[in-house]
C-alpha positions as CSV (number, residue, x, y, z in Angstrom):
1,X,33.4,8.0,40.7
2,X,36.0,7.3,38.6
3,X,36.0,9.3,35.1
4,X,36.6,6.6,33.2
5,X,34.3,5.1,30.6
6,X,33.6,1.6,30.6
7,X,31.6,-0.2,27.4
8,X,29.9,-3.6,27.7
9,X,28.0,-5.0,24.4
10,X,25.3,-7.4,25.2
11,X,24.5,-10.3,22.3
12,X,20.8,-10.6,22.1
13,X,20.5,-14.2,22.7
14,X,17.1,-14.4,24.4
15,X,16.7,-15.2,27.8
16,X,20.2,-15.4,29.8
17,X,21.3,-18.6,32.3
18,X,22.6,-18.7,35.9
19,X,25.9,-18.9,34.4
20,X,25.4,-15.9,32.5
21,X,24.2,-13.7,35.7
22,X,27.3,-14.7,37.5
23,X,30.1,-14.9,35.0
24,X,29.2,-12.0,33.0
25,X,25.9,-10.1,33.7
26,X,26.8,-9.3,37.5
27,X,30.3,-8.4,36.9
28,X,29.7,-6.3,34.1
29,X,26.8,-4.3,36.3
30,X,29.3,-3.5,39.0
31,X,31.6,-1.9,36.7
32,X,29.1,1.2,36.8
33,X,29.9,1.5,40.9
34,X,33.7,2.5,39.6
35,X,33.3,3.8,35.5
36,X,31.1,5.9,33.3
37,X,29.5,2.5,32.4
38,X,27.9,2.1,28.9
39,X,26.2,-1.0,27.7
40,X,24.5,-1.3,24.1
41,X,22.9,-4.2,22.6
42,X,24.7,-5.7,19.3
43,X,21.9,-5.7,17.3
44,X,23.8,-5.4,13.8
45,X,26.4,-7.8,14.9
46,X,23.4,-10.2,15.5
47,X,22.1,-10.1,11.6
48,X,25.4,-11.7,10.7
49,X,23.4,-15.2,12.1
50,X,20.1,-14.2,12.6
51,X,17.6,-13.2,9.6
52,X,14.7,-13.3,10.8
53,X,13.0,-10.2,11.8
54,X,11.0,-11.3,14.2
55,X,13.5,-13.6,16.2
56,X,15.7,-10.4,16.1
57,X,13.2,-8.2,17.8
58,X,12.4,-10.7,20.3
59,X,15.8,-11.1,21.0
60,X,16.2,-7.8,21.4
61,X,13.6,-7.7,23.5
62,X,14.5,-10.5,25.6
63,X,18.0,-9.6,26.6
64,X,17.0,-5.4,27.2
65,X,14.6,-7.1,29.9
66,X,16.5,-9.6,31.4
67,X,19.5,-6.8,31.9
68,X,17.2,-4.5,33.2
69,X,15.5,-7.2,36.0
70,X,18.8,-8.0,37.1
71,X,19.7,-4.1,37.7
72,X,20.7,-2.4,35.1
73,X,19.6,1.2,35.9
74,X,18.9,3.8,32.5
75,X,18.6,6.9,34.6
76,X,22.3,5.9,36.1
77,X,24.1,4.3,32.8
78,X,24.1,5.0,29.1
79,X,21.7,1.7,27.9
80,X,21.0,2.0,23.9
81,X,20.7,-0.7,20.8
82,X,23.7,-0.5,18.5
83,X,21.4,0.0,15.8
84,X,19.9,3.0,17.1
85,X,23.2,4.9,16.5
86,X,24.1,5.4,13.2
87,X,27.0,7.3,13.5
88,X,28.8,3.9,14.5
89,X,28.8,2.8,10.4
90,X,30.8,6.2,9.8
91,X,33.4,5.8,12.0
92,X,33.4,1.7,10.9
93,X,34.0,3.3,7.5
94,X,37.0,5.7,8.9
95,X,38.8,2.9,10.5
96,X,38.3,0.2,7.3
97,X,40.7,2.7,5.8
98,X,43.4,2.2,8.3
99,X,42.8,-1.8,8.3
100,X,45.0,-3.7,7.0
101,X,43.1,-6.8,5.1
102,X,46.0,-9.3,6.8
103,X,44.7,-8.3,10.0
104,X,40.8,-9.4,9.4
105,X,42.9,-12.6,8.3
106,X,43.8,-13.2,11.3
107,X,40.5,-12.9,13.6
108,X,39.8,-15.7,15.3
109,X,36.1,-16.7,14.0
110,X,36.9,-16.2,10.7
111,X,39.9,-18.4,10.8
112,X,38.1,-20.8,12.2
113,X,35.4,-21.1,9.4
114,X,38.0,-20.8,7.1
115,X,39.7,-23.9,8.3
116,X,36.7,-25.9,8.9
117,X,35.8,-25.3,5.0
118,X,39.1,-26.6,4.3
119,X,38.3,-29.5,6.4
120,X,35.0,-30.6,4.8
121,X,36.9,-30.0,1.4
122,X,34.5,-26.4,0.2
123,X,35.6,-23.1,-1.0
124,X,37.6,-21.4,1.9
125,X,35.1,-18.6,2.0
126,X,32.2,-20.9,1.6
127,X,29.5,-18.8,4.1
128,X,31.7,-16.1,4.7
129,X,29.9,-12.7,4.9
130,X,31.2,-9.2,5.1
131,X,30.1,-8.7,8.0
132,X,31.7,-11.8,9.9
133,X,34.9,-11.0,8.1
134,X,34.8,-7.1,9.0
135,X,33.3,-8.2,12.8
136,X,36.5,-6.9,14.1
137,X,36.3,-3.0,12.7
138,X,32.3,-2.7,13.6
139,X,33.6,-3.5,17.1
140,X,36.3,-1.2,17.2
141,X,33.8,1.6,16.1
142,X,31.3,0.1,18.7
143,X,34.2,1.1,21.3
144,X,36.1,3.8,19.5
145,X,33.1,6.0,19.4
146,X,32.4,6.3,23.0
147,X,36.2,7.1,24.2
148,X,35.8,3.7,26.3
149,X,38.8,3.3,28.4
150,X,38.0,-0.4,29.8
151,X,36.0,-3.1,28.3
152,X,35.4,-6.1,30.0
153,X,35.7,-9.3,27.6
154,X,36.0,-13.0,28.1
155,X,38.8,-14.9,26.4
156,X,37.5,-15.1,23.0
157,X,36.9,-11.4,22.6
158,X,40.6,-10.2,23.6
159,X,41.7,-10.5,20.2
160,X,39.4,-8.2,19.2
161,X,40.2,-5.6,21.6
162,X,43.8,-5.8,20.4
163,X,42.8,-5.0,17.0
164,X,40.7,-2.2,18.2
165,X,43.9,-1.0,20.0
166,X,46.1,-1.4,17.0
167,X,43.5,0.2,14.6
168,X,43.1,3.2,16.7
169,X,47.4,3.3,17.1
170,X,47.6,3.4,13.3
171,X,45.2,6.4,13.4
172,X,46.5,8.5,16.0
173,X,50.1,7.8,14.8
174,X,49.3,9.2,11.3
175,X,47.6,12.3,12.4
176,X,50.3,12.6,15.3
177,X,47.2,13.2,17.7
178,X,45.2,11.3,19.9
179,X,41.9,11.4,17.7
180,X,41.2,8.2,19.7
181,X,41.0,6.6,23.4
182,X,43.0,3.5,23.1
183,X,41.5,0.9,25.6
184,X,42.0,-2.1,28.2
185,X,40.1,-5.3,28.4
186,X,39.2,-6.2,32.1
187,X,39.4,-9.5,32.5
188,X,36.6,-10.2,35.4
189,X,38.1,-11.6,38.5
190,X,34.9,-12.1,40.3
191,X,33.4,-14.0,37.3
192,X,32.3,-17.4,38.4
193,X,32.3,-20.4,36.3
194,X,28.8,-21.7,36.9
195,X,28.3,-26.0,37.1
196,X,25.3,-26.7,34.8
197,X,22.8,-29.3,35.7
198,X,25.0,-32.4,34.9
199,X,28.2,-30.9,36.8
200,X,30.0,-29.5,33.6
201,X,30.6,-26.2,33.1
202,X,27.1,-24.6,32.6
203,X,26.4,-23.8,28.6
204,X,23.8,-24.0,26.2
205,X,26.0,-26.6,24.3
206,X,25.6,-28.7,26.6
207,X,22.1,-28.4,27.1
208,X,22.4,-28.2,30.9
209,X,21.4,-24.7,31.7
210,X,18.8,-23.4,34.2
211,X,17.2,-20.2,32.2
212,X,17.0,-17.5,34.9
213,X,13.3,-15.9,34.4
214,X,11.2,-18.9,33.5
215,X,7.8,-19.7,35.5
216,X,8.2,-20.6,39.1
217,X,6.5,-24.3,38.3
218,X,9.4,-24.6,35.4
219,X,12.2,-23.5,37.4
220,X,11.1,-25.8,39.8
221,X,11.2,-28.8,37.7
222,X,14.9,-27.9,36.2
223,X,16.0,-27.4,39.7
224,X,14.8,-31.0,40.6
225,X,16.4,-32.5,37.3
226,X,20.2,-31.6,38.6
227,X,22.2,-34.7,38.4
228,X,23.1,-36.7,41.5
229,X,24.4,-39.4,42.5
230,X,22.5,-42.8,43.3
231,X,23.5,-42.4,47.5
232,X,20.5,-43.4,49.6
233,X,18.5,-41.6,52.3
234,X,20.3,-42.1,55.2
235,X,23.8,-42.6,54.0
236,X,26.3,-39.5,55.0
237,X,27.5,-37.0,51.5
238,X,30.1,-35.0,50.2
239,X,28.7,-31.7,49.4
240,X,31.4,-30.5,48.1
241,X,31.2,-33.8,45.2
242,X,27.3,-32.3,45.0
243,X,26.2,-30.3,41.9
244,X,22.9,-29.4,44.1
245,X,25.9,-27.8,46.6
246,X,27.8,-26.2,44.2
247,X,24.4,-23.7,42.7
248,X,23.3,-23.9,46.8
249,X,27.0,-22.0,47.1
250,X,25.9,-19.3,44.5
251,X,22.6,-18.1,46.6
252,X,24.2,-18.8,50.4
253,X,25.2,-17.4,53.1
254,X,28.3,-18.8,54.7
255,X,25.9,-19.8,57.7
256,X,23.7,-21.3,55.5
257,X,25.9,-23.1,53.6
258,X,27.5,-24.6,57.0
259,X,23.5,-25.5,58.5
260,X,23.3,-27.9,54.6
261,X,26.9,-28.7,54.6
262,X,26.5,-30.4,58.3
263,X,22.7,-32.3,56.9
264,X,25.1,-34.0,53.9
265,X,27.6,-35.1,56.5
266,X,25.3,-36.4,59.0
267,X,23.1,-38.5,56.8
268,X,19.5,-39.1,57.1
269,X,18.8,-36.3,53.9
270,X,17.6,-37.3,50.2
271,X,18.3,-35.8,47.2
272,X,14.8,-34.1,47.2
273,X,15.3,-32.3,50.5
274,X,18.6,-30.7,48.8
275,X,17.4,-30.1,45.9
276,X,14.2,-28.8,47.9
277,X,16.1,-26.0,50.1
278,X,18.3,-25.2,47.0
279,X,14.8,-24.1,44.9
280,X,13.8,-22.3,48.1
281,X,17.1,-20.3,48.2
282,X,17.2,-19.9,44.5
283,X,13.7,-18.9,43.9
284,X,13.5,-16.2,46.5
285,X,16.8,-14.2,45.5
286,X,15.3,-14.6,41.9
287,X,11.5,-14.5,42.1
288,X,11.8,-10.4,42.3
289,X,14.2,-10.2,39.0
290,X,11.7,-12.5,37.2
291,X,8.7,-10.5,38.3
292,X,10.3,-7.3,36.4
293,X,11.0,-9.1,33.5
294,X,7.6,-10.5,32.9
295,X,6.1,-7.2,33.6
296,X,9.0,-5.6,31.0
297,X,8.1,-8.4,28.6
298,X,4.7,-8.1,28.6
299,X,5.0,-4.1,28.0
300,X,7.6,-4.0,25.2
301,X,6.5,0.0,24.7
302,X,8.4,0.4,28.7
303,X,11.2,-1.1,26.9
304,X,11.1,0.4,23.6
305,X,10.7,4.3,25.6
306,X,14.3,3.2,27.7
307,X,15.8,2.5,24.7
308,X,14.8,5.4,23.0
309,X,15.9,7.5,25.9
310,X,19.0,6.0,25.6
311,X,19.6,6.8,21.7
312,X,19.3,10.1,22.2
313,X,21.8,10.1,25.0
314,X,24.0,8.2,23.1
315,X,23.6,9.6,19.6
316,X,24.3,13.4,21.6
317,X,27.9,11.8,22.3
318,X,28.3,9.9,19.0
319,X,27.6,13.4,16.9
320,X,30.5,15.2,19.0
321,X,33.0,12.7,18.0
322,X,32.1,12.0,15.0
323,X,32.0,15.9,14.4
324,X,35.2,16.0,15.9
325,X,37.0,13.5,13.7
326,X,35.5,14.6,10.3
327,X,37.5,17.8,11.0
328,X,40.6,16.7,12.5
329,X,40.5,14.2,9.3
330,X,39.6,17.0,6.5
331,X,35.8,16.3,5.6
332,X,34.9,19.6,7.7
């Protein structure tokens, strides 16, 4: 195996989608067949939005499961929650001295706030928080600490890796060392833009998502409200103008996508019979993953002992480095 380290931090939003699975949680997973993969859970960087302290800890909850059901293993990857490593708000506090202010200016979100208050004629910093505004450095620390090399992001996130890049530049330039991995964002190849239920791109936005661990009789009925067209019984379809085809693709083999692709051309198949043998298809592939998470879920003390395990793994590296730092930087 590569010696690399990879780092993937995981939002606890709750219960992921199908396009989720395939244009993030998959890929991300298969980065520990090549890299020292680590994944944490961005617990702190969830209190910027969410308050609540018991949404937080279901959310928490929520996403450790659904990761864990879909393969993530803890006795082969390093798996902790952000907040269980303190060491992370030292090092944030290290690098907010080599930060220059213009460059939190320029982060994306908090531009983007920025100009909508201008917009709707408030104060520019009208619900601006520190810790939106200082997003950018918590992340760096989030990567900095564990000497990633590669972190996989989506668009909106490569900014931030190029800050962390720059931050960690500034440092190791002014103690003319590398105190400091400088990493890569992978942009996933094999990510798959998912259709939703109406044939846009799948996202809660649009409120056209199909949840991947719901109950069997739930999935059932989303899987039967995908959009279609108003083509009769017996008249011959397009599968590839099908939204029913295009999730069908996701689960198939290239047989079984030929055996359906040949019953849309020939006619004489409703839109219950597709949608029928795409719940089938769907439903058996995930049926397993939504078996773990409901046992995970309904034992949060299985969860709580992973994570745990994986604090103390993770807090064993965080101490060297921070150790490390402190003395190449003149506290020890």
């Amino acid at each position: 195996m590569n010696q690399k380290v990879s780092l993937t931090g995981i939002k606890p939003t709750g219960m992921p989608h199908l396009g989720n699975y395939f244009g993030a949680i998959k890929p991300a997973l298969e980065l520990a067949e090549k890299y020292r993969a680590r994944y944490f859970i961005a617990d702190y960087h969830a209190l910027n939005t969410i308050r609540d302290p018991k949404m937080l800890r279901d959310l928490t909850y929520e996403v450790a499961a659904a990761w864990l059901a879909c393969g993530l293993n803890p006795e082969d990857v390093l798996f902790y929650r952000q907040s269980d490593v303190p060491e992370t708000f030292e090092l944030s506090t290290i690098l907010m001295a080599f930060t220059a202010k213009g460059l939190m200016n320029r982060a994306h979100a908090y531009k983007a706030m920025v100009q909508s208050n201008e917009e709707n004629g408030k104060d520019l910093d009208f619900g601006v928080n520190m810790g939106l505004y200082t997003y950018p450095v918590l992340m760096a620390a989030d990567i900095l600490l564990f000497d990633a090399d590669v972190v996989p992001v989506g668009k909106d996130q490569k900014q931030h890796l190029e800050m962390t890049a720059d931050i960690a530049q500034v440092i190791n330039a002014n103690y003319n060392n590398k105190l400091l991995t400088i990493p890569e964002a992978i942009f996933h190849s094999t990510g798959q833009v998912v259709q939703g239920l109406d044939g846009r791109k799948m996202s809660k936005s649009y409120n056209n998502t199909i949840p991947l661990f719901v109950p069997e009789k739930k999935f059932r009925k989303i899987i039967n409200s995908v959009v279609t067209n108003s083509q009769g019984v017996e008249e011959p379809k397009d599968p590839e103008a099908c939204n029913v085809f295009a999730l069908y693709q996701l689960f198939a083999t290239e047989e079984e996508q030929a055996v359906l692709s040949a019953r849309y051309r020939e006619g004489g198949m409703g839109w219950g019979e597709a949608k029928g043998a795409l719940f089938e298809l769907m439903n058996e592939q995930i049926a397993p993953m939504r078996s773990v998470y409901d046992s995970l879920i309904a034992d949060k003390g299985a969860i709580d002992l992973i994570l745990q395990a994986g604090a103390e793994k993770a807090r064993d590296l965080a101490s060297k480095k921070i150790s490390f730092l402190r003395k190449e930087i003149g506290f020890a």
